[in-house]
HTML snippet that shows the backbone in 3Dmol.js (N, CA, C, O; Angstrom):
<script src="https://3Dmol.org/build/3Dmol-min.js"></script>
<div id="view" style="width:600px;height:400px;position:relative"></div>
<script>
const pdb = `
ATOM      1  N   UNK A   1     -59.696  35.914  12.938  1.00  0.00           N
ATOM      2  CA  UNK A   1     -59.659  37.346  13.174  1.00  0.00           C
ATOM      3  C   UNK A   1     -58.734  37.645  14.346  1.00  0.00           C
ATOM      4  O   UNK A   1     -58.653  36.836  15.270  1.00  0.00           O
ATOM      5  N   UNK A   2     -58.052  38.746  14.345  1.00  0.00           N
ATOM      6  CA  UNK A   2     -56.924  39.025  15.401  1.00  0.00           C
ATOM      7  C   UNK A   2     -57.857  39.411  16.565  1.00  0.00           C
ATOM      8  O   UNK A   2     -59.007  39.806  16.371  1.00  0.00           O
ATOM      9  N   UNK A   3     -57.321  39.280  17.738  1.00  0.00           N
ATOM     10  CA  UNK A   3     -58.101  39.893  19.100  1.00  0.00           C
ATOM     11  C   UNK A   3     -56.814  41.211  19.590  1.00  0.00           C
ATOM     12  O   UNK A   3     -55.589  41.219  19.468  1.00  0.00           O
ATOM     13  N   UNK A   4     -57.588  42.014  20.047  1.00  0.00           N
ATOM     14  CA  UNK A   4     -56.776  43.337  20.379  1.00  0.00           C
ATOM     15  C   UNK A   4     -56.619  44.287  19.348  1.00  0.00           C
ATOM     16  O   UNK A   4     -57.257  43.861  18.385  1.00  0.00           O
ATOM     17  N   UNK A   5     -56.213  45.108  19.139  1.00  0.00           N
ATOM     18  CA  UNK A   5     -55.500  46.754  19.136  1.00  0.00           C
ATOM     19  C   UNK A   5     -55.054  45.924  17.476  1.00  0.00           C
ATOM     20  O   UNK A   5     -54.594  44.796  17.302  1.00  0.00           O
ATOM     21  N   UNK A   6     -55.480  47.218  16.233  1.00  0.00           N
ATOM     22  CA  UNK A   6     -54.914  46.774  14.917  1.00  0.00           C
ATOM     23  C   UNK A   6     -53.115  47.353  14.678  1.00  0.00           C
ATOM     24  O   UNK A   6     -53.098  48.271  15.498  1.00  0.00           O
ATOM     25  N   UNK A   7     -52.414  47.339  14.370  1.00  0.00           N
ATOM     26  CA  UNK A   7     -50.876  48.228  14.156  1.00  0.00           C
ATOM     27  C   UNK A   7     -50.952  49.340  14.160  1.00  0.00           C
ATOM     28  O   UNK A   7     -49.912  49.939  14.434  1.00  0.00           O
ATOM     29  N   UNK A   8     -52.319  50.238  13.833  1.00  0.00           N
ATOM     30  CA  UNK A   8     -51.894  51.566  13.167  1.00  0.00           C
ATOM     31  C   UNK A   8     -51.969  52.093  14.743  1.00  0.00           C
ATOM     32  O   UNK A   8     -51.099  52.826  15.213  1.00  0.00           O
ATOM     33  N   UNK A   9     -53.168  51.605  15.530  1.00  0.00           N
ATOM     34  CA  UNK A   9     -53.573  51.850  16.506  1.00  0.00           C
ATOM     35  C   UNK A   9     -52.056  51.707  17.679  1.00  0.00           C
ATOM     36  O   UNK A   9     -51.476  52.709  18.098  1.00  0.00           O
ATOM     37  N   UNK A  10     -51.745  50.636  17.948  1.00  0.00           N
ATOM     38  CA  UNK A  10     -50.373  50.602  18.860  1.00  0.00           C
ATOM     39  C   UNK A  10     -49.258  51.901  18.535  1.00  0.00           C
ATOM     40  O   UNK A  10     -48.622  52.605  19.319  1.00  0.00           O
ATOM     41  N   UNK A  11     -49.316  51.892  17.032  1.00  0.00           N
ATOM     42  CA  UNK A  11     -48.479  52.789  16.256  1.00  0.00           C
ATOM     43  C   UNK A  11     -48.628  54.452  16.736  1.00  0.00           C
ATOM     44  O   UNK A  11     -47.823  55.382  16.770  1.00  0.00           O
ATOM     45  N   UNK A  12     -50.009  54.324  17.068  1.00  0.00           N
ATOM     46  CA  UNK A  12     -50.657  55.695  17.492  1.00  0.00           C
ATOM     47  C   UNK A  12     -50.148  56.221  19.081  1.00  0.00           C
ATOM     48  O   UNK A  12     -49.712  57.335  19.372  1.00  0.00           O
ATOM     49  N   UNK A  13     -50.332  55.181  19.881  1.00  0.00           N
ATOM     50  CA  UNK A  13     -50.236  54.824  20.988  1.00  0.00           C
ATOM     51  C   UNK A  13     -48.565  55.136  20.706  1.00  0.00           C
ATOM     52  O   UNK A  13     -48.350  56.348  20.737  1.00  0.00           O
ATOM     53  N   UNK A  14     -47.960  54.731  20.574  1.00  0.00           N
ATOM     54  CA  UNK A  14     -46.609  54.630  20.615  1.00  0.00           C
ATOM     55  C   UNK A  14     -45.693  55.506  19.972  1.00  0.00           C
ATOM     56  O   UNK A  14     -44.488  55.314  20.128  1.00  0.00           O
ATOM     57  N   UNK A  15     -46.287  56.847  18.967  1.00  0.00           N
ATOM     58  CA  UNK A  15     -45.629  57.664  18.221  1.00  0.00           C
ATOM     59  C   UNK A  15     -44.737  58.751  19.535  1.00  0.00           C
ATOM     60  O   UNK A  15     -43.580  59.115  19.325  1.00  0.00           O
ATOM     61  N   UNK A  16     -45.306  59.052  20.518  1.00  0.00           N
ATOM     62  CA  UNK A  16     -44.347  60.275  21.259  1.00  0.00           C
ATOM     63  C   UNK A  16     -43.138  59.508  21.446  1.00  0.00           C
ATOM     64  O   UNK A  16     -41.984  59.766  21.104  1.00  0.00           O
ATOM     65  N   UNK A  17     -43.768  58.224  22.233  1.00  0.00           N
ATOM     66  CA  UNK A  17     -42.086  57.763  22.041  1.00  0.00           C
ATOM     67  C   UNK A  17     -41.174  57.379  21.392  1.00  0.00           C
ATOM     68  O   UNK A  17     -40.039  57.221  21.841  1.00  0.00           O
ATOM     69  N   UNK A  18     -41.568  57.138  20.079  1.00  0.00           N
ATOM     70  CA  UNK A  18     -40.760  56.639  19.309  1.00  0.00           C
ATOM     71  C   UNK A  18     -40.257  58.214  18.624  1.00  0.00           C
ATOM     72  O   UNK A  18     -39.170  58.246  18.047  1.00  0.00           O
ATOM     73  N   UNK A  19     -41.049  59.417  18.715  1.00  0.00           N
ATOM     74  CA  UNK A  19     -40.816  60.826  17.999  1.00  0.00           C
ATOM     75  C   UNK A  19     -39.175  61.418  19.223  1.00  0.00           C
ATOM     76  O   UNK A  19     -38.177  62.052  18.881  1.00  0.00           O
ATOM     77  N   UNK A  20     -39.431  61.036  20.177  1.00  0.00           N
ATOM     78  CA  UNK A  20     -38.567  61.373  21.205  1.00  0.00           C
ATOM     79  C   UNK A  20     -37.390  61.189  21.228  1.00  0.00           C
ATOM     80  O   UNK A  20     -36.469  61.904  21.623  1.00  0.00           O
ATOM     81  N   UNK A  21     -37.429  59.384  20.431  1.00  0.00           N
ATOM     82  CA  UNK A  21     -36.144  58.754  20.585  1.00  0.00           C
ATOM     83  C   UNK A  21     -35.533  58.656  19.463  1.00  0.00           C
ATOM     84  O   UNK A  21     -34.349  58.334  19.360  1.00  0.00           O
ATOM     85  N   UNK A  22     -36.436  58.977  18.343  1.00  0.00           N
ATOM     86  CA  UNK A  22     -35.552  59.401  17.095  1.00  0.00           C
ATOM     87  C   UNK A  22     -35.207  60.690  16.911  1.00  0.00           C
ATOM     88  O   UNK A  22     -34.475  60.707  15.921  1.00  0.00           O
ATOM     89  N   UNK A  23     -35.371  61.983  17.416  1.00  0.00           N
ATOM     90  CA  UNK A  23     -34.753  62.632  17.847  1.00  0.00           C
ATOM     91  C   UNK A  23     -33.871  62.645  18.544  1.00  0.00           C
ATOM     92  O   UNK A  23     -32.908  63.188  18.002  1.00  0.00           O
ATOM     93  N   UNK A  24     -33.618  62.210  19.819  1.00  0.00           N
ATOM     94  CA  UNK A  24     -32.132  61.828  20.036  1.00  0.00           C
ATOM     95  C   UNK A  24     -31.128  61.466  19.725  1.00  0.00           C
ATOM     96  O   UNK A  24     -30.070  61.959  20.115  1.00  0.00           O
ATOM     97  N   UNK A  25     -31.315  59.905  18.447  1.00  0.00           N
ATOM     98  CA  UNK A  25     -31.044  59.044  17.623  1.00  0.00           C
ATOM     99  C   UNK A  25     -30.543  60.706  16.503  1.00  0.00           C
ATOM    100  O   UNK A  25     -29.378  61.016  16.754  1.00  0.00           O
ATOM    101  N   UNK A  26     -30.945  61.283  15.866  1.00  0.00           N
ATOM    102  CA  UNK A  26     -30.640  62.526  14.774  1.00  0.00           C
ATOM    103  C   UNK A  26     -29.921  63.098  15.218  1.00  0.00           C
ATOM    104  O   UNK A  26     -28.936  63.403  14.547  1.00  0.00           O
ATOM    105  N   UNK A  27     -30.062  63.635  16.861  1.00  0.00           N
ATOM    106  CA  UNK A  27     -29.215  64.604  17.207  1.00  0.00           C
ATOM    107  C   UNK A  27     -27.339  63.767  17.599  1.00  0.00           C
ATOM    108  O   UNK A  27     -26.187  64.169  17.429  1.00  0.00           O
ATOM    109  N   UNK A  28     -27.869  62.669  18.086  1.00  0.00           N
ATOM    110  CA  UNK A  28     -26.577  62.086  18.286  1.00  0.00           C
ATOM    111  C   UNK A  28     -26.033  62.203  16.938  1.00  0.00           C
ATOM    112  O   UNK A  28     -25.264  63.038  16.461  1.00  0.00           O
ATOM    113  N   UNK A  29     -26.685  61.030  16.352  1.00  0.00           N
ATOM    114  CA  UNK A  29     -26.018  61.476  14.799  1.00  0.00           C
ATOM    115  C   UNK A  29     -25.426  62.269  13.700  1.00  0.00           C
ATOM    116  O   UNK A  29     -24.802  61.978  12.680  1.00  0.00           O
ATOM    117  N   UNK A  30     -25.996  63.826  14.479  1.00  0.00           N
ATOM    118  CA  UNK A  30     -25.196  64.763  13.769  1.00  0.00           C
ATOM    119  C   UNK A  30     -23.979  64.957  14.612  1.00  0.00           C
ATOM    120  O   UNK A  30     -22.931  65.013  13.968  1.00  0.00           O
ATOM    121  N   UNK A  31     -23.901  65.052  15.667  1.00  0.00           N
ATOM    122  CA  UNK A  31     -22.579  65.060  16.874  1.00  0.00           C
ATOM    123  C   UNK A  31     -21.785  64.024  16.655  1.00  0.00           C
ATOM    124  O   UNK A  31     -20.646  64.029  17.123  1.00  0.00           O
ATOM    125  N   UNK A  32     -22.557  62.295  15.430  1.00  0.00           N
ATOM    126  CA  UNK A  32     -20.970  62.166  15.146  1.00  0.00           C
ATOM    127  C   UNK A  32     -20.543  62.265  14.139  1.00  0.00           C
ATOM    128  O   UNK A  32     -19.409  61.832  13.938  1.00  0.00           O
ATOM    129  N   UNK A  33     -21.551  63.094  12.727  1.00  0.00           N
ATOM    130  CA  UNK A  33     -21.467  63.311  11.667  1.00  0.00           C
ATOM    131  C   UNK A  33     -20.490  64.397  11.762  1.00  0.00           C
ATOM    132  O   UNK A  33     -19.890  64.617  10.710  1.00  0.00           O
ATOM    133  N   UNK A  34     -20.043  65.468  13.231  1.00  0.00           N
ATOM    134  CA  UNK A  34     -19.318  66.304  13.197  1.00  0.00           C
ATOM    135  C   UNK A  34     -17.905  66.271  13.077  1.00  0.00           C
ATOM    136  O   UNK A  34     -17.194  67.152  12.593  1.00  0.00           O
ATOM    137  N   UNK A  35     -17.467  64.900  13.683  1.00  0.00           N
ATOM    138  CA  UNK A  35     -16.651  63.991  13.152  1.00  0.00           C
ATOM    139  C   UNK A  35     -16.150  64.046  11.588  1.00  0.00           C
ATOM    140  O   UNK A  35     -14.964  63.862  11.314  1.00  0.00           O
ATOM    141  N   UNK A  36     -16.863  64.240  10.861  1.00  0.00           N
ATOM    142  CA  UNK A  36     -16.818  64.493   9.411  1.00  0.00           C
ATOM    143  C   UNK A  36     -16.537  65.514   8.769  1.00  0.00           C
ATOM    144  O   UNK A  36     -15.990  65.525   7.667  1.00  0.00           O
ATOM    145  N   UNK A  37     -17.069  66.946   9.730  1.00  0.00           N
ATOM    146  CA  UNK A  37     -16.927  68.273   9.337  1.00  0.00           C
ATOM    147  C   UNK A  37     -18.461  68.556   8.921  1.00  0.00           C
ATOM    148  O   UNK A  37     -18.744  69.485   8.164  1.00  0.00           O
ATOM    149  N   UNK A  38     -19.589  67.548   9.559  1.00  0.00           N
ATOM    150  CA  UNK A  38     -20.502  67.984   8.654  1.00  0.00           C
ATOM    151  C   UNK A  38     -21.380  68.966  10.081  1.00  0.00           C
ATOM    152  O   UNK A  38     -20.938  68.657  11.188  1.00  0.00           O
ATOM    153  N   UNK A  39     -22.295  69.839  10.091  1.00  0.00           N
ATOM    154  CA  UNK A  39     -22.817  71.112  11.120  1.00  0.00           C
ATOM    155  C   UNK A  39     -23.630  70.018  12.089  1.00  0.00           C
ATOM    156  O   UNK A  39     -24.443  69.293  11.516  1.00  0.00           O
ATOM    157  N   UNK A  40     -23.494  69.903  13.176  1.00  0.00           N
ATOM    158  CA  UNK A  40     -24.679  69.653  14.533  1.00  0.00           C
ATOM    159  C   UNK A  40     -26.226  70.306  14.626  1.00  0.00           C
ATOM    160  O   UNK A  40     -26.655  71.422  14.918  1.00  0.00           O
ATOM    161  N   UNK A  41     -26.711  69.298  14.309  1.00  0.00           N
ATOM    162  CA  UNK A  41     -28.167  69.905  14.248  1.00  0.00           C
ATOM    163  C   UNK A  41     -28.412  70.973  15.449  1.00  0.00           C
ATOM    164  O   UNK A  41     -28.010  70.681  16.575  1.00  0.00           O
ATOM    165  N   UNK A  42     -28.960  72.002  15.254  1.00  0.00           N
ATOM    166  CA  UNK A  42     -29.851  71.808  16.540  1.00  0.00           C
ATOM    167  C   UNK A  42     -31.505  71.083  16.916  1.00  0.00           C
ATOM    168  O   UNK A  42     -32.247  70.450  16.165  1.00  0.00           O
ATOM    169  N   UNK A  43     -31.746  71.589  18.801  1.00  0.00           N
ATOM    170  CA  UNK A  43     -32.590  71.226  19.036  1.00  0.00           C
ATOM    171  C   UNK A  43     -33.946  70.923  18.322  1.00  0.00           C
ATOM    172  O   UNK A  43     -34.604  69.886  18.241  1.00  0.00           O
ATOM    173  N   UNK A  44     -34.170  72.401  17.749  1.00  0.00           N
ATOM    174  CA  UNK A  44     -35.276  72.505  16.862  1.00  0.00           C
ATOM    175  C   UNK A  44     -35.306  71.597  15.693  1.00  0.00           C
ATOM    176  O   UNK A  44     -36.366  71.054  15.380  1.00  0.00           O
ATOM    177  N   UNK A  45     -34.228  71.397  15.033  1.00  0.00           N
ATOM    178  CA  UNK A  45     -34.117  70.778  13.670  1.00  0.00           C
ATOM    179  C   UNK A  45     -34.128  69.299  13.894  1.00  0.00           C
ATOM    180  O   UNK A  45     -34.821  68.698  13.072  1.00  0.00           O
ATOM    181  N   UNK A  46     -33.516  68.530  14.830  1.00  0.00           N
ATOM    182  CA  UNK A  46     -33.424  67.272  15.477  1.00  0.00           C
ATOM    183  C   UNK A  46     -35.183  67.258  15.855  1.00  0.00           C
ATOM    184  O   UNK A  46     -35.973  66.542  15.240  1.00  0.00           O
ATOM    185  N   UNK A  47     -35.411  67.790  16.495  1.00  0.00           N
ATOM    186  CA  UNK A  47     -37.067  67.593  16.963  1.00  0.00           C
ATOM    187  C   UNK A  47     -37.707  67.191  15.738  1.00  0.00           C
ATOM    188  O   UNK A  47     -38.144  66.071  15.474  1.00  0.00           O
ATOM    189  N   UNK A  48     -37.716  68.229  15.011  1.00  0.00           N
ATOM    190  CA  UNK A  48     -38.671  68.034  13.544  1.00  0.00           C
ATOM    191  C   UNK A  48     -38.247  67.166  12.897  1.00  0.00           C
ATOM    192  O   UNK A  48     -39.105  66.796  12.096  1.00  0.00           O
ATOM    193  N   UNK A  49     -36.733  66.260  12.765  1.00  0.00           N
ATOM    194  CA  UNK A  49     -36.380  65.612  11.693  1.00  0.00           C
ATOM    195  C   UNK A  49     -37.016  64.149  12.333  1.00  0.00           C
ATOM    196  O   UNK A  49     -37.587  63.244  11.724  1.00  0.00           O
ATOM    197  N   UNK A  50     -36.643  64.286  14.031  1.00  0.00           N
ATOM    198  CA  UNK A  50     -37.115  62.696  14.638  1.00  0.00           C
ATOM    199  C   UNK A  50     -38.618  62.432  14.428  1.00  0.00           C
ATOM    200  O   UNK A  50     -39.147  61.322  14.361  1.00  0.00           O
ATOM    201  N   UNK A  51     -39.379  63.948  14.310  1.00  0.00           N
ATOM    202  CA  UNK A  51     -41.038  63.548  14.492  1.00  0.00           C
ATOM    203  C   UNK A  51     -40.898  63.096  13.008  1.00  0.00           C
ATOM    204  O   UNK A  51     -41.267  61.928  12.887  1.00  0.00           O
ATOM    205  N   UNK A  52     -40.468  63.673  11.817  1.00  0.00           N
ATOM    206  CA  UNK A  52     -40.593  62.783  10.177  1.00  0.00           C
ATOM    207  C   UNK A  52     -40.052  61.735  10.456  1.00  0.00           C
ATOM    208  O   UNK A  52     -40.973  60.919  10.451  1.00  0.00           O
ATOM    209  N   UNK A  53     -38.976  61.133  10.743  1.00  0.00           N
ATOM    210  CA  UNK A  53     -38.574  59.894  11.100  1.00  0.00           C
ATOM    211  C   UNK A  53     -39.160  58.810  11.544  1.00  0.00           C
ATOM    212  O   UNK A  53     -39.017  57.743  10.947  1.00  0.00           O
ATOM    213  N   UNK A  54     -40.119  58.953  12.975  1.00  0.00           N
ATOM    214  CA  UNK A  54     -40.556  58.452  13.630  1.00  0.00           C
ATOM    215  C   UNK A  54     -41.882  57.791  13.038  1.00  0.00           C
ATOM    216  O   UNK A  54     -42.411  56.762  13.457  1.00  0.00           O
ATOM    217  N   UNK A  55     -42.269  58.517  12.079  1.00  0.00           N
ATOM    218  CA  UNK A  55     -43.581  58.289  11.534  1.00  0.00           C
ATOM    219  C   UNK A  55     -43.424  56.596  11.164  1.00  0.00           C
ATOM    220  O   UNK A  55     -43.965  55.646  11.731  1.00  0.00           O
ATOM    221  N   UNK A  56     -42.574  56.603  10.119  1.00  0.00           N
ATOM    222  CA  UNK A  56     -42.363  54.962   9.506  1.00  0.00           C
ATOM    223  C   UNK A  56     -41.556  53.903  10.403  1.00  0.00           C
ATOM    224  O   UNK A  56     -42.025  52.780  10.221  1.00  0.00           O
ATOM    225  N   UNK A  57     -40.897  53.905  10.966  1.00  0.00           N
ATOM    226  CA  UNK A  57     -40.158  54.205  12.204  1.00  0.00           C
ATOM    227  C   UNK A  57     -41.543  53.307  13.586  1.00  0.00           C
ATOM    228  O   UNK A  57     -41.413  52.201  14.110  1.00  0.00           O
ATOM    229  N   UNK A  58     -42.002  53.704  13.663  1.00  0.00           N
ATOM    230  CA  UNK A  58     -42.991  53.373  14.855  1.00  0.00           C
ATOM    231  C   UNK A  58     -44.230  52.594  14.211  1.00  0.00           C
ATOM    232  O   UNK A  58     -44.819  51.775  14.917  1.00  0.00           O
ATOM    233  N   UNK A  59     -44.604  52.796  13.029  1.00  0.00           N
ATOM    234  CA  UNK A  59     -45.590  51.599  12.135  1.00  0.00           C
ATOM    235  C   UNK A  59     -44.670  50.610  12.084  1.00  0.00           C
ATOM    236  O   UNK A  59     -45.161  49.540  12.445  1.00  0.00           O
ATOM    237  N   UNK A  60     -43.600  50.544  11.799  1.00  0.00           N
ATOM    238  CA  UNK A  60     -42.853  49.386  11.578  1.00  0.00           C
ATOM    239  C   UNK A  60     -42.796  48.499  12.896  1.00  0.00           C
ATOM    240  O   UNK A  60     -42.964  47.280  12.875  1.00  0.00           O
ATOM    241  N   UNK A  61     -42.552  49.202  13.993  1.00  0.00           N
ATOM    242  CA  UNK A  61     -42.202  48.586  15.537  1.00  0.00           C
ATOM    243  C   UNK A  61     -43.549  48.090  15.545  1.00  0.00           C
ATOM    244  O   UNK A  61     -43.614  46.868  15.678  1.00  0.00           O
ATOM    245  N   UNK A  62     -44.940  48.864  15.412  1.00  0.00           N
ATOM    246  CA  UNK A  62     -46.014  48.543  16.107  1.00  0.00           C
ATOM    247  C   UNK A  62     -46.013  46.923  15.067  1.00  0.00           C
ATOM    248  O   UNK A  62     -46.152  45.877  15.700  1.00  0.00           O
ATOM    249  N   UNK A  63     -45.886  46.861  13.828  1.00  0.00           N
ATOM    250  CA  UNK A  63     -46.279  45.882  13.300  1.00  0.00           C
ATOM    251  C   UNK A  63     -45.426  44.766  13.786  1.00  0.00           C
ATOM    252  O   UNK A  63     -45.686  43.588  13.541  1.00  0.00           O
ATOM    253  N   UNK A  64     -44.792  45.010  14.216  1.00  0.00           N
ATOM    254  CA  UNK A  64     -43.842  44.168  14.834  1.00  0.00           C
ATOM    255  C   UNK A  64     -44.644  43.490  15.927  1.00  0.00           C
ATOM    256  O   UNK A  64     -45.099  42.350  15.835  1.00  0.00           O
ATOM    257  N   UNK A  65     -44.765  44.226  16.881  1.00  0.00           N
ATOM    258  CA  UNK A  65     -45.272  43.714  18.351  1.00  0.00           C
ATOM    259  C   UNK A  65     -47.090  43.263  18.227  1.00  0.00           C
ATOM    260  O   UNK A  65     -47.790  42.721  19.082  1.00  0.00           O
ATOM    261  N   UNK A  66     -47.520  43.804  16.607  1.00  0.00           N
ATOM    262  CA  UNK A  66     -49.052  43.107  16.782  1.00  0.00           C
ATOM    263  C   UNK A  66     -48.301  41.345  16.082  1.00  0.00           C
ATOM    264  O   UNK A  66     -48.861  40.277  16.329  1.00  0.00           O
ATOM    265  N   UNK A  67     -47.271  41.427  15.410  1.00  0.00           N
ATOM    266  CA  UNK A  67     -46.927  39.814  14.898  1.00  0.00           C
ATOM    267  C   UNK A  67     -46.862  39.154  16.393  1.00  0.00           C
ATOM    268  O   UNK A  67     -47.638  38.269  16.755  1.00  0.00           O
ATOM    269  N   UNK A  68     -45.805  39.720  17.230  1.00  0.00           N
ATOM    270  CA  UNK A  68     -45.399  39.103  18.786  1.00  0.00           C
ATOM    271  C   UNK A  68     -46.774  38.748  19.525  1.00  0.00           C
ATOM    272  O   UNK A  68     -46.911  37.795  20.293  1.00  0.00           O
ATOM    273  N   UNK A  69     -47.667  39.568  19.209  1.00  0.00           N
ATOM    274  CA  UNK A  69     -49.121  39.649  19.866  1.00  0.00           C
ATOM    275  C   UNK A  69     -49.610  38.406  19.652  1.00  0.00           C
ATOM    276  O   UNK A  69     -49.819  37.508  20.468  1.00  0.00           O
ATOM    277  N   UNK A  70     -49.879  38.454  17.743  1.00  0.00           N
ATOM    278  CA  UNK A  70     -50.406  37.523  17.158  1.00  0.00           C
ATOM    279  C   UNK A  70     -49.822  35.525  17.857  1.00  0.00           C
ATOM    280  O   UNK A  70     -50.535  34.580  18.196  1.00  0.00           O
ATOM    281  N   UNK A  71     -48.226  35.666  17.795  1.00  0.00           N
ATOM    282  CA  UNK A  71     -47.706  34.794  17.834  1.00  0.00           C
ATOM    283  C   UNK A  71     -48.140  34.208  19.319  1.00  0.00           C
ATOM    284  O   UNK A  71     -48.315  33.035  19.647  1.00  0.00           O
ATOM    285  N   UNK A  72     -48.237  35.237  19.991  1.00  0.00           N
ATOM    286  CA  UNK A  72     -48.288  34.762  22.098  1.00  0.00           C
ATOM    287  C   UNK A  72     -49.483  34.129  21.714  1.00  0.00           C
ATOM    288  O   UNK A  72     -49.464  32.901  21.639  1.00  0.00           O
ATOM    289  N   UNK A  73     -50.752  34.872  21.400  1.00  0.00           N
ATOM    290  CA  UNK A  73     -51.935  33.942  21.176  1.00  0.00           C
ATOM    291  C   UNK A  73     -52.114  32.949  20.470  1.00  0.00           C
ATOM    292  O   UNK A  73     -52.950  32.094  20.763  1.00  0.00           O
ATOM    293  N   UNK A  74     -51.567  32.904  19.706  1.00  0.00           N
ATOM    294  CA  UNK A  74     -51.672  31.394  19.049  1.00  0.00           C
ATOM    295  C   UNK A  74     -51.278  30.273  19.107  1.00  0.00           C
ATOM    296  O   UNK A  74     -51.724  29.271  18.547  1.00  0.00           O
ATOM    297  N   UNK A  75     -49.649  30.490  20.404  1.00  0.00           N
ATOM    298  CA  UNK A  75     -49.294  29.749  21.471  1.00  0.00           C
ATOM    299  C   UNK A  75     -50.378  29.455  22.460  1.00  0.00           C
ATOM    300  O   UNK A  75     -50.743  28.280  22.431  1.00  0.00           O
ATOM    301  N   UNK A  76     -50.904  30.117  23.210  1.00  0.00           N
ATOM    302  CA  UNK A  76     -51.848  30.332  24.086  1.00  0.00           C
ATOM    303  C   UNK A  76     -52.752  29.593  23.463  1.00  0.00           C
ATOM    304  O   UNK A  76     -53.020  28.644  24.200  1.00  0.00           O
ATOM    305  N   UNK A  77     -53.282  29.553  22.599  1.00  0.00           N
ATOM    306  CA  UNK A  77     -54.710  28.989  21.744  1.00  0.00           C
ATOM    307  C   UNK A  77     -54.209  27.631  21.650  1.00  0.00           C
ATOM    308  O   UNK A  77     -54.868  26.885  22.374  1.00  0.00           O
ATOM    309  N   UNK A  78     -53.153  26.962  20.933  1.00  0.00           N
ATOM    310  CA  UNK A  78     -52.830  25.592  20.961  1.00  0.00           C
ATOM    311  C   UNK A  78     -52.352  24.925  22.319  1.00  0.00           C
ATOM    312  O   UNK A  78     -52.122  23.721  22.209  1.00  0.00           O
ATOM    313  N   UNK A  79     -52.193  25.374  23.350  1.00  0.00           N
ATOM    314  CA  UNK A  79     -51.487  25.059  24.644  1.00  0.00           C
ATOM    315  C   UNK A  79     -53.137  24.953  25.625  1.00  0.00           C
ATOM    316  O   UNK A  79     -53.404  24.136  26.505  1.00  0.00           O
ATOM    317  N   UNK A  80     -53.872  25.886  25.178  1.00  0.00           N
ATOM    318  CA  UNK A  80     -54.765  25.120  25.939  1.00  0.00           C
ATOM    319  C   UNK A  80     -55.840  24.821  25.569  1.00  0.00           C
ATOM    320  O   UNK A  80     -56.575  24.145  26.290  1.00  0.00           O
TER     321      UNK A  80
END
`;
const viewer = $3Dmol.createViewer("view");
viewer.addModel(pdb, "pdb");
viewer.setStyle({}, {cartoon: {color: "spectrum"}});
viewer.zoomTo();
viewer.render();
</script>
């Protein structure tokens, strides 16, 4: 059985920031999609597109760091 915090939970823990920075991540992206001729989001629209983004986006990271979790302890568990 795992010890600590399940993914969805870290995931939970970890959604503002990951909603924050994929918004930035959108808004940059349209500033270089402008490059293209294609319109610069705004603020508002970048906000809302990073919080949909972020959703799958931040389950993915958290599952990530409960594997890193998993892996430290099971180092830890055979080492001593």
């Amino acid at each position: 059985m795992k010890n600590g915090w399940p993914a969805y939970r870290i995931a939970l823990v970890l959604y503002p920031f990951g909603a924050g920075a994929m918004a930035v991540n959108v808004f940059f992206a349209s500033l270089i999609g402008s490059w293209l001729g294609l319109p610069v989001l705004s603020t508002g629209v970048s906000i809302i597109a990073g919080a949909v983004v972020a959703v799958p986006a931040t389950y993915f990271f958290a599952r990530h760091i409960r594997h890193l979790m998993d892996e430290a302890d099971a180092t830890n568990n055979q080492a001593g």
